[in-house]
C-alpha positions in Angstrom: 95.6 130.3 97.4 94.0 127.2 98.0 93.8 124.0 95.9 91.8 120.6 95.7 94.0 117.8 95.4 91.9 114.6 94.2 93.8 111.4 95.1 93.3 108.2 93.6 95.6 105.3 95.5 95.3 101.7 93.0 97.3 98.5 93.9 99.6 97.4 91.5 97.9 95.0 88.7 100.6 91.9 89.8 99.7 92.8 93.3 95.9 90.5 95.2 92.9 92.4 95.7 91.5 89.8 98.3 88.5 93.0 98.8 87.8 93.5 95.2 87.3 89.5 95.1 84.6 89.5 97.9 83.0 92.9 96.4 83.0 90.8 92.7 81.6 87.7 94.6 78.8 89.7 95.9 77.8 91.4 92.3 77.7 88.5 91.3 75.9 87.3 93.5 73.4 89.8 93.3 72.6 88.9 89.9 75.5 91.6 88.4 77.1 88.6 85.8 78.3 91.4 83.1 81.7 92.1 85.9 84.7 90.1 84.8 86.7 92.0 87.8 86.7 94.4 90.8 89.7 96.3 92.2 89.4 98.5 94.9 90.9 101.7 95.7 91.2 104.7 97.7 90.1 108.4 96.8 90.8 110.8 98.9 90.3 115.0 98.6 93.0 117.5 100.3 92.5 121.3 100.7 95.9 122.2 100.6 97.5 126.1 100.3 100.0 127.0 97.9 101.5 129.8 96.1 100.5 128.2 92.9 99.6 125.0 91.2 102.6 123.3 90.8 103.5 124.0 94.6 100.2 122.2 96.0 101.0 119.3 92.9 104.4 119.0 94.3 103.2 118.5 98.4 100.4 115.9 97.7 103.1 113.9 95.6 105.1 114.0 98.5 102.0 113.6 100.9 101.4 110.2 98.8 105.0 108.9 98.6 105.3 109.2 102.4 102.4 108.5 103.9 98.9 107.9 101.9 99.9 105.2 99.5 102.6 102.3 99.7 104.8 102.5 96.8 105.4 98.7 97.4 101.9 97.8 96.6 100.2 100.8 95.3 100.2 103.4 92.6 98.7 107.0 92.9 97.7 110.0 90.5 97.2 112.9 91.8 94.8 115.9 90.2 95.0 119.6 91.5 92.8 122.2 90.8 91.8 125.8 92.5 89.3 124.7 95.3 85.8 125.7 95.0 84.6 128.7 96.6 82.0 126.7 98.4 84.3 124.2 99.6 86.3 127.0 101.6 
């Protein structure tokens, strides 16, 4: 069966978002004053097959932990759900 896995990879709030500074700078600068703060992330979507839910929830934690975020700097949350017939 296959899943969608939805990723979302944040830095830790103690950790610098030098980006989400410049991307602030420029809203502001654009005439966006109402943003106090930007931080900047990563999504990303995986088609993954598993026998079941918990299976393809299990493999994109493990995806995350060893590859797609740093656990030094980052946190991730990870969403699964049956993938789309028109994603296939």
């Amino acid at each position: 069966m296959q899943f969608l896995a939805k990723v979302y990879v944040t830095l830790k709030p103690a950790v610098n978002d030098p980006q989400g500074l410049t991307v602030l700078g420029g809203l502001k600068t654009l005439g966006f004053q109402s943003v106090s703060s930007v931080r900047v992330g990563k999504y990303l979507e995986l088609t993954l097959e598993a026998t079941d839910r918990t299976m393809a929830e299990a493999e994109a934690q493990e995806m995350c932990r060893k590859l797609l975020a740093n656990p030094v700097i980052e946190l991730f949350r990870v969403e699964v759900g049956e993938a789309a017939a028109a994603r296939r």
